[in-house]
KEROLUM-458640 format. One record per atom (N, C-alpha, C): residue in one letter; x, y, z. Coordinates in steps of 0.1 Angstrom, whole numbers, plus 5000, padded with zeros to 4 digits. Layout:
REM residues N
AXYZ/...
REM end
This chain:
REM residues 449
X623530403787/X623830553785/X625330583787/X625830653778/X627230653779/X627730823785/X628730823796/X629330903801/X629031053795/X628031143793/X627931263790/X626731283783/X625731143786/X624531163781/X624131103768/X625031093758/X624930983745/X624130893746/X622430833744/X622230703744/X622830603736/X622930473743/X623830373734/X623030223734/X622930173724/X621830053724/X622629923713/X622629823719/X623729743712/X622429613705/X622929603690/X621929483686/X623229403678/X622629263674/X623729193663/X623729283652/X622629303648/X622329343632/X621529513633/X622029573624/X621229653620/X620729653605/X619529673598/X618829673587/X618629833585/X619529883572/X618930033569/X617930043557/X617030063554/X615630083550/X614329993553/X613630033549/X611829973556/X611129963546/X611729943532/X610929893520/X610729753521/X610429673510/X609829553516/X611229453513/X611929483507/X613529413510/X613829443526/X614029533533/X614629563551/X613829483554/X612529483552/X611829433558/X611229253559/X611529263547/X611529103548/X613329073553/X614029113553/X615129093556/X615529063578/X614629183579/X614429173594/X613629043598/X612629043591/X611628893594/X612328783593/X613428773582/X614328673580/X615328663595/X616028773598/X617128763609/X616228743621/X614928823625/X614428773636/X613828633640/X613928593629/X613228443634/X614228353630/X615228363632/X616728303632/X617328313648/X616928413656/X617028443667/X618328563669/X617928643658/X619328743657/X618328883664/X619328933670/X618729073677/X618729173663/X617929233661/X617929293647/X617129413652/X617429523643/X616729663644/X616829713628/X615529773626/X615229793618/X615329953614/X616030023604/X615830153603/X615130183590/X613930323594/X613830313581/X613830533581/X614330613569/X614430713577/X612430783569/X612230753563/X610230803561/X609730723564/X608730643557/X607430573564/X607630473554/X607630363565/X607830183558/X607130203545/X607530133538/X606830083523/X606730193515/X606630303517/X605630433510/X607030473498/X608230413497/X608830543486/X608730363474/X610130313472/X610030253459/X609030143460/X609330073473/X607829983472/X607030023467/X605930103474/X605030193466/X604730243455/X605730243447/X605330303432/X605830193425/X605630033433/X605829963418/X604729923413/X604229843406/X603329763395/X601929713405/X602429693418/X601729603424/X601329453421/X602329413415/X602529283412/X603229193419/X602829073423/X604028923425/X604328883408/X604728893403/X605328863388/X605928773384/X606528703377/X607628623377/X608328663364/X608428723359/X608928873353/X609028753339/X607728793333/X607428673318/X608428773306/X608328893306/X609628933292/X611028903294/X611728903305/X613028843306/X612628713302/X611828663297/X612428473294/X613228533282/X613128653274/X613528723263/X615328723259/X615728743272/X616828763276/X617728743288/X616628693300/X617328633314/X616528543316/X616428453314/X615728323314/X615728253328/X616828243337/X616828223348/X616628283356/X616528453355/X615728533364/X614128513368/X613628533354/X612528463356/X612528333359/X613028203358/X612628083362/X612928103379/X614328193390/X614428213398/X613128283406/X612528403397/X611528493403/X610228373405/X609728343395/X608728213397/X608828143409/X609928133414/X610328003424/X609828063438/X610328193436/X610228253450/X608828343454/X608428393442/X606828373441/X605928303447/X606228173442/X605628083450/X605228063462/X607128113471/X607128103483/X606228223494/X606428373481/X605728443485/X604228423489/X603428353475/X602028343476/X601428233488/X602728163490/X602128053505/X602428143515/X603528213521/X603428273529/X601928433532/X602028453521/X601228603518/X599928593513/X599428453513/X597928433507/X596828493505/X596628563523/X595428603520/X595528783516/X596928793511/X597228963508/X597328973493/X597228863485/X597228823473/X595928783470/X595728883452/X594728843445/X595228773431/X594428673425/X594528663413/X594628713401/X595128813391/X595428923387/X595228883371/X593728793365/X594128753350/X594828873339/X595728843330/X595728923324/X595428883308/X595029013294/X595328933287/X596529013276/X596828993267/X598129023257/X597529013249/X597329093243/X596329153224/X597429153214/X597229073201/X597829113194/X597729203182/X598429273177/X597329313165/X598229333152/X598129303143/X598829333128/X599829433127/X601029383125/X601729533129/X602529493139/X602029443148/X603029423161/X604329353158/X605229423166/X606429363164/X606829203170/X605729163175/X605928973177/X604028913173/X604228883166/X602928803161/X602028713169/X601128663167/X600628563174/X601328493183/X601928403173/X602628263172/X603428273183/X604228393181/X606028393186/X605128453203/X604028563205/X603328563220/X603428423227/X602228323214/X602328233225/X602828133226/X604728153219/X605628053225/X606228093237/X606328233237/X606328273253/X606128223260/X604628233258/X603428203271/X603828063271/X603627963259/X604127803260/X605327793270/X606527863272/X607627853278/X607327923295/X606728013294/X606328043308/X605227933319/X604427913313/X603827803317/X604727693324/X605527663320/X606727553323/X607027603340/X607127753341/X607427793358/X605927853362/X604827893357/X603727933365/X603027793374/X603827693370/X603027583384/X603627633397/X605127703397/X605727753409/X604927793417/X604027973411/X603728023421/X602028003416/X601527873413/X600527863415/X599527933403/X600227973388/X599928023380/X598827923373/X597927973361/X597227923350/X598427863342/X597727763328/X598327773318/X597527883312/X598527963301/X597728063296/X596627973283/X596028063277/X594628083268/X594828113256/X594728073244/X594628143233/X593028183229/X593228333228/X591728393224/X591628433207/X590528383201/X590128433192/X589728613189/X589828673180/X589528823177/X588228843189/X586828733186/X585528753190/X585728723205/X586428623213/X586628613224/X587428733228/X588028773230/X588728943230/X588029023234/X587029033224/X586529163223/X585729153230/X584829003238/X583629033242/X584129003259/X585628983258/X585429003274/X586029183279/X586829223269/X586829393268/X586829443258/X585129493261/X584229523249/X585029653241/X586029753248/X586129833247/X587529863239/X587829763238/X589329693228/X589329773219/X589829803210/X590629863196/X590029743188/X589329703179/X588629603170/X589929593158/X590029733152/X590329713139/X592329653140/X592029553128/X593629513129/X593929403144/X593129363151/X592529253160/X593229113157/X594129023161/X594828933156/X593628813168/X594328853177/X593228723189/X594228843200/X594728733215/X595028773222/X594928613233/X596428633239/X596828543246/X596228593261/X596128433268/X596128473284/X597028453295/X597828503306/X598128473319/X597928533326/X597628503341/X597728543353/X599028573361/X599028633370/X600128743379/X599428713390/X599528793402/X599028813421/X599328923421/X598329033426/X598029173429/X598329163443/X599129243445/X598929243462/X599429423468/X598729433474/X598729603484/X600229583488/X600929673483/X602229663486/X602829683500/X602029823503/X602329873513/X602029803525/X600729733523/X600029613532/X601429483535/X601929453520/X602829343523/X604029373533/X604329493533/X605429533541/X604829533555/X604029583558/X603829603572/X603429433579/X602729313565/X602329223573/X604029153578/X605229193566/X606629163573/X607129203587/X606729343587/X606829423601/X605929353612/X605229303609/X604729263619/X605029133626/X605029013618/X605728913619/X607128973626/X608129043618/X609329043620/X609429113638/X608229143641/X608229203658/X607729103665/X607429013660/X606728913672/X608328823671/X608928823664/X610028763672/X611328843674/X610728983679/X611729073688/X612729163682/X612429203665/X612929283658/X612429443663/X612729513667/X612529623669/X612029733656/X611829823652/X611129853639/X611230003644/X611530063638/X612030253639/X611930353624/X610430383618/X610430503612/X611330653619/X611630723603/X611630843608/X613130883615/X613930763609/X615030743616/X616130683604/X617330793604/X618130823594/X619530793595/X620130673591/X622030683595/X622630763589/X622930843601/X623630963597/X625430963596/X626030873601/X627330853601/X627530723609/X628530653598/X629130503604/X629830473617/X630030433627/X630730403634/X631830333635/X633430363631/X634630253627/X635230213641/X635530123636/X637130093643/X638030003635/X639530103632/X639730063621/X638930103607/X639129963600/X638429903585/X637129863586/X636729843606/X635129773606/X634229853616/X632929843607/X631929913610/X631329833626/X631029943634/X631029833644/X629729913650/X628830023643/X627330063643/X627230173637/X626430303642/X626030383635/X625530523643/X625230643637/X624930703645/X624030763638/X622630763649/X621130833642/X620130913656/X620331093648/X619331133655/X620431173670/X621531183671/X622231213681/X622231073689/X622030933684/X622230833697/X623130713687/X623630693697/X624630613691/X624330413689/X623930353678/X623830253677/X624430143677/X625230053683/X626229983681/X625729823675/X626429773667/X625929633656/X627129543652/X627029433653/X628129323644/X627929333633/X626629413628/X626529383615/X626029473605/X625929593598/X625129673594/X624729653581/X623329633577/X623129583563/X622229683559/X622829753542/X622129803535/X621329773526/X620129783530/X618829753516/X618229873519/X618729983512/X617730113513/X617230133495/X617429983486/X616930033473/X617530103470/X617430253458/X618230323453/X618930413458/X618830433474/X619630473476/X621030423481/X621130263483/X622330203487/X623730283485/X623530313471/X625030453469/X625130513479/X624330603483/X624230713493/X623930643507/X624030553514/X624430483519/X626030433525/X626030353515/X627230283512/X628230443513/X628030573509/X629230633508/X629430693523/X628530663532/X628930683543/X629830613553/X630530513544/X631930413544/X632830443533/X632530553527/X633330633513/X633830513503/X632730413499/X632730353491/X631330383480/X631530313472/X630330343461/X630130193452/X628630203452/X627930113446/X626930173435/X627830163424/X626630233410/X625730133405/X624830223400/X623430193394/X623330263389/X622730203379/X621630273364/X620030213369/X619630363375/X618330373376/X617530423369/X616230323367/X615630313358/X614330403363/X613530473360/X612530513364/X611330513364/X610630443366/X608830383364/X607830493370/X607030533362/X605830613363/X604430513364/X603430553372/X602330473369/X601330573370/X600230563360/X599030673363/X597930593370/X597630713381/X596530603391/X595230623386/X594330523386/X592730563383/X592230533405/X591430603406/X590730593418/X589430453414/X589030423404/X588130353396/X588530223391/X588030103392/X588329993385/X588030013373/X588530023362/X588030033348/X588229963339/X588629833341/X588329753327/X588729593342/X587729513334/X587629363343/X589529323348/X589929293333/X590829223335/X592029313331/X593129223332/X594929333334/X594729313317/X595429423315/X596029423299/X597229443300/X598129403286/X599829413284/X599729483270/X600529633270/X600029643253/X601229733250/X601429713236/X603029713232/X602629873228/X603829973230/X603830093228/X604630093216/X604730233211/X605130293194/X606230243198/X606930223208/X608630233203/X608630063210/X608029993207/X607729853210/X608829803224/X607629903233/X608129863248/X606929813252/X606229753263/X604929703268/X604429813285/X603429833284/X603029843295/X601529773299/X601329763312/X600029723320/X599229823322/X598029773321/X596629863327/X596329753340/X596429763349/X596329733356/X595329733368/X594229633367/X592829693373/X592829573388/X592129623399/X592929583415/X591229653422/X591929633434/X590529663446/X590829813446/X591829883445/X592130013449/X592130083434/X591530053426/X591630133415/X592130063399/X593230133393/X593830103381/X595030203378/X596130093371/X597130143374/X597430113354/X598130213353/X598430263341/X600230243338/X600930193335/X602530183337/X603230023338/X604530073337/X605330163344/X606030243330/X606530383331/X607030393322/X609230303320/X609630313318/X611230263319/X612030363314/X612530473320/X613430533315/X614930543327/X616030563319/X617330613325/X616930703327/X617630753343/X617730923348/X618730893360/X619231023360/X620431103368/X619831143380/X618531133384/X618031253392/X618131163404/X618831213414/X618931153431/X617431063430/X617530943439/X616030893442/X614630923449/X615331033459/X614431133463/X613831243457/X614131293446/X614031383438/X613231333420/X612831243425/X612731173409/X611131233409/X611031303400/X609531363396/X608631273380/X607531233380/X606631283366/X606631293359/X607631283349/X607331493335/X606131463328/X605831523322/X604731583310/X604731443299/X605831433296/X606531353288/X605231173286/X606031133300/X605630993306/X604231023307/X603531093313/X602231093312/X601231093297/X601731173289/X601131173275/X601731013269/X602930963269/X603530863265/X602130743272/X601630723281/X600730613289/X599630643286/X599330793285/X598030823283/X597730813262/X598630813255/X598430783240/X598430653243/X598930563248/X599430433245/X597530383251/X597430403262/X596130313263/X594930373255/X595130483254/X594230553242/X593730473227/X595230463224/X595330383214/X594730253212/X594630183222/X593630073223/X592230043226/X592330163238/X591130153246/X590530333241/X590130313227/X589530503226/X588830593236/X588030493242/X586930553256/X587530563271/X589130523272/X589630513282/X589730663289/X589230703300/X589830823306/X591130893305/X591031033304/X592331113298/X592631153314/X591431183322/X591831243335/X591831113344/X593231153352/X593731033361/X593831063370/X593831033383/X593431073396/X594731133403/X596231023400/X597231103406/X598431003397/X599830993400/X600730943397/X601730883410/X602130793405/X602830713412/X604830703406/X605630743414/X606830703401/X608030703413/X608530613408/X610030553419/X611330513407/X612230473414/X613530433403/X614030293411/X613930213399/X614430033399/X615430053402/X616130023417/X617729983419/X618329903411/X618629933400/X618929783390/X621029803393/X621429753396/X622929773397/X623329773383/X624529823379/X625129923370/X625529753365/X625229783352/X625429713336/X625729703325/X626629653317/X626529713306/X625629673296/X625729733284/X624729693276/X623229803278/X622629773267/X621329833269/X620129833278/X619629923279/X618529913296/X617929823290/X617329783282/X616129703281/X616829563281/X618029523282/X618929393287/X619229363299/X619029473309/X619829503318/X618629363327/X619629313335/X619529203348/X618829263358/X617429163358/X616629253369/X616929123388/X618029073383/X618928983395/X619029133401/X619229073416/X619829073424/X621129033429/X621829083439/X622929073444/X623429123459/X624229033464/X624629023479/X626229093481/X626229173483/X627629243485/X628129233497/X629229183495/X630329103510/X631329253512/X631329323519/X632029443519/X633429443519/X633629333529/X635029293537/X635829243524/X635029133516/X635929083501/X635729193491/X634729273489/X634729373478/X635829493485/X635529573496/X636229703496/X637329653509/X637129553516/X638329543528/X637329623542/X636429613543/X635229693556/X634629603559/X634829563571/X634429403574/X632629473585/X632329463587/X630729483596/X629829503587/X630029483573/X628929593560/X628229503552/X627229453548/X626929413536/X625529503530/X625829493519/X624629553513/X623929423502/X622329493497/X621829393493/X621329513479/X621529483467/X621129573455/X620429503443/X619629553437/X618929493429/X617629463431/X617129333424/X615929243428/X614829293424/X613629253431/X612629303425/X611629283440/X610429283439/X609329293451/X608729153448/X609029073444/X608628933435/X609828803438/X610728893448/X611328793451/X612028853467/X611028913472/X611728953480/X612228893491/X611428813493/X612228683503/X612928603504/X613628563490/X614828513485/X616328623489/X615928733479/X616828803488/X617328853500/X616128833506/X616428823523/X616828753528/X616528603523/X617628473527/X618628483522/X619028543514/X620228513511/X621728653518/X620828723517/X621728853526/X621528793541/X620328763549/X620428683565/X621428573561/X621428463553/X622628383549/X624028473555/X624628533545/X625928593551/X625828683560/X624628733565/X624728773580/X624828723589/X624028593592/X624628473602/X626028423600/X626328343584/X627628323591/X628628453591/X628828563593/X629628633597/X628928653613/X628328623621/X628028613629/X628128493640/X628428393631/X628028273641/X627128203640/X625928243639/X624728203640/X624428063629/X624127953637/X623827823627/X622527863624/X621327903627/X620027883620/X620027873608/X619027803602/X618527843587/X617527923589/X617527933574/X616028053571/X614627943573/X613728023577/X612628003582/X611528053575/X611628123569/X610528223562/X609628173555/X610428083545/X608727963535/X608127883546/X608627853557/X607627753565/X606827803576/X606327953574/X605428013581/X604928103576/X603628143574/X602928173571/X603128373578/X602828483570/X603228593579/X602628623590/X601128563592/X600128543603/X600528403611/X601628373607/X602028263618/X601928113618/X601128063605/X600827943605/X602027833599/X602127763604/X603227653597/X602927603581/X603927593575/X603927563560/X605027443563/X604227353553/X605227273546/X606527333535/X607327263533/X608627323527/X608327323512/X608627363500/X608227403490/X608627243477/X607727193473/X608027073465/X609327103450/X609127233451/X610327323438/X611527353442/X612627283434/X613727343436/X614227493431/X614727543440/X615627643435/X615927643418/X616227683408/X617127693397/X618627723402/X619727673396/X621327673399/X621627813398/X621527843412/X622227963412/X623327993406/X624727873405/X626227883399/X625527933387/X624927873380/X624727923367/X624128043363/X623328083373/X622428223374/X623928343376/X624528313382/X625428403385/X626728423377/X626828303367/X627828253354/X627128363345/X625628353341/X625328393330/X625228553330/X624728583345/X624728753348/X626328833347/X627228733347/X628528803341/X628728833329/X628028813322/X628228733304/X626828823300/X626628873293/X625028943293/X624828903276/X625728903270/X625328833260/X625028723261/X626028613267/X625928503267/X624628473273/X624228523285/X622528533291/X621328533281/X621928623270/X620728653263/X620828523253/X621928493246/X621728373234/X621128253245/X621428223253/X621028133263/X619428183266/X618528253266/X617728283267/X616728263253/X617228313244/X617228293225/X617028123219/X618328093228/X618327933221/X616627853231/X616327893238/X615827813248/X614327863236/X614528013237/X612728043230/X612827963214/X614127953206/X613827913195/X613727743197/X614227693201/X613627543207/X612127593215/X611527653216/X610227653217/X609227703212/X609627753202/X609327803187/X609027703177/X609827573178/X610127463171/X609227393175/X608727353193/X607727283193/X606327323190/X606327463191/X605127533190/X604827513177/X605627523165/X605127513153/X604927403147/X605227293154/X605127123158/X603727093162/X603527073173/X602427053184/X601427153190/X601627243184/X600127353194/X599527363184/X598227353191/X596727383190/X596527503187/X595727563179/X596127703173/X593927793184/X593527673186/X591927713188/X591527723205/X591527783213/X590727753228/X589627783232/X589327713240/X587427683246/X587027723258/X588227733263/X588527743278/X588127903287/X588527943277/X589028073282/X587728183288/X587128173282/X585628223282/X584728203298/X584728043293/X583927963306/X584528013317/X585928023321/X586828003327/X586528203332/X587128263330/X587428383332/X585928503334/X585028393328/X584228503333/X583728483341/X583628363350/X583528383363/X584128503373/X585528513370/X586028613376/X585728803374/X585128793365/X584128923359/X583428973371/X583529073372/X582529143381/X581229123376/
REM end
């Protein structure tokens, strides 16, 4: 307690937000043996966590154009589904094609041929090719006419909000402290370095203060009168209270964007929409718009699908500021060194990423928080389980980061590099694949309610 009443509480690290990036990020520092405190200023998990997909992913349309994001996301997936097992479901989905579509059969399931290549990571299927009659008789309720067949893969459903708290919890048994409802309201300097914070009238002091508050890092970060732009993207999802169709669907909308129907233990999820917006992250609403846009789009396939939806879900993708078009734009992540970017040495922030890799990015932001710290540990986080059980270390390498980080400069070059890889697999597909499958049927309807 400091001279006039001020409380004062001294940690290595502080973490500012409680989405599932803080949070796995705290679970990373605390079992490194770093004194860490966690801030979050609403309730853990509940703002962008919360309104995403409810997916572990390994983000299969970027092989489109980021090829090593996804081969990176896969990797750490993996790591996720060994640590997070029993909070993960199997999630089949399937991809309908129909006459008209702006990618054919063929060119779907060179995709899928090229994705397979990383779904051993996180324990994925090879996908399925379905005939029109296979289709239709596992969702009877399909769109028939103009019917091409329809490809298969699998994803991991997992309760999002569940995944954060089982980090929180882990991240307290080895002495992270954890604080909803609790807001940095002003930086603490000396000099160029941040040396804590102040929240709620008490004064916090830190070697280290790391921002992963998601879209709001800007607002953040300008509490050091620096700025970190983003083009946020905004995802809407329509909730059903109801499981309504067995398996996930992927289905291409008029302006040949894709969304999921997404069917789970808690319902069905309808989304995400993708749009650019200006609107603060706290303030991001709905419109009329996005709801008719999800509600025509599954209409169109599924005619008997419900119009009335129980409620909406909608958050904005921290995607860090890019050029080029949103639908190119790098769903990477990034570790921001303050002291080398702005000259503010106690600061790093963590922007980007996705909920599919969220423990990569927490190793790698605890990485430059330890050594600016001192601290020799490594990360620990693939070799235990979040209930605590020991893992073996992962038989998959990493993908070369140097090069992940070469090509995220270059966004063209990302994309031809992404291009050349699908048309060499275009080449073999029109070579070697089997155009008929047998599998798919036997296989999946086991999983049928």
């Amino acid at each position: 307690m400091r001279k006039g009443g001020t409380p004062i509480r001294n940690f290595d690290a502080v973490v500012i937000g409680g989405g599932i990036t803080g949070a796995g990020i705290a679970r990373d520092l605390s079992m490194r043996g770093v004194k860490t405190l966690l801030l979050e200023k609403n309730s853990f998990g509940q703002a962008t966590t919360a309104s995403s997909s409810h997916m572990i992913h390994g983000g299969l349309r970027y092989l489109m154009y980021d090829r090593l994001t996804t081969q990176t996301t896969c990797w750490d997936s993996g790591n996720i589904l060994q640590i997070a097992r029993k909070n993960l479901t199997r999630l089949p989905i399937l991809w309908p094609v129909y006459r008209g579509h702006a990618h054919g059969i063929e060119t779907v399931e060179t995709l899928l041929e090229s994705y397979d290549q990383f779904q051993v990571m996180k324990g994925g299927l090879k996908h399925l090719r379905l005939s029109k009659e296979e289709t239709l008789s596992l969702i009877p309720g399909l769109k028939a006419e103009g019917l091409v067949g329809a490809l298969s893969f699998d994803e991991w459903w997992v309760n999002p909000v569940e995944l954060v708290q089982k980090n929180l919890e882990s991240a307290k048994k080895y002495g992270a402290q954890i604080e909803e409802k609790r807001e940095a309201d002003e930086f603490i300097f000396q000099s160029r370095k941040i040396v804590g914070l102040k929240s709620a009238g008490e004064e916090i002091y830190a070697k280290i203060v790391i921002n992963a508050a998601g879209p709001w890092i800007d607002e953040v970060s300008q509490l050091a009168q620096i700025r970190i732009p983003l083009r946020l993207q905004k995802g809407t999802h329509l909730v059903y209270k109801e499981k309504l169709i067995p398996f996930g669907l992927i289905l291409q909308t008029q302006d040949e964007r894709y969304v999921f129907v997404i069917p789970s233990p808690q319902g069905t999820l309808i989304g995400p929409t993708d749009l650019a917006t200006k609107e603060k992250p706290g303030q991001i609403k709905t419109s009329e718009e996005e709801i008719q846009y999800l509600l025509k789009t599954a209409a169109h396939y599924l005619p008997s699908f419900p119009s009335r939806y129980d409620s909406t879900i909608v958050g904005a993708r921290p995607i860090l500021a890019q050029k080029g078009n949103e639908k190119l734009l790098s769903r990477g992540f990034e570790v921001l060194d303050h002291l080398k970017r702005d000259g503010i040495e106690g600061f790093i922030t963590i922007g980007g990423g996705k909920m599919s890799d969220f423990r990569l990015m927490a190793e790698e932001t605890s990485n430059l928080a330890c050594e600016k710290l001192g601290v020799q540990a490594p990360c620990k986080t693939a070799l235990e389980t979040l209930d605590g059980k020991p893992l073996s270390p992962s038989s998959f390498k990493r993908p070369s980061s140097t090069l992940e980080r070469f090509l995220k400069a270059y966004p063209r070059l990302r994309e031809t590099h992404a291009f050349l890889h699908l048309a060499l697999a275009f080449l073999r597909h029109s070579v070697y694949s089997q155009k008929t499958s047998s599998e798919f049927t036997s296989y999946y309807s086991q999983l049928a309610p």
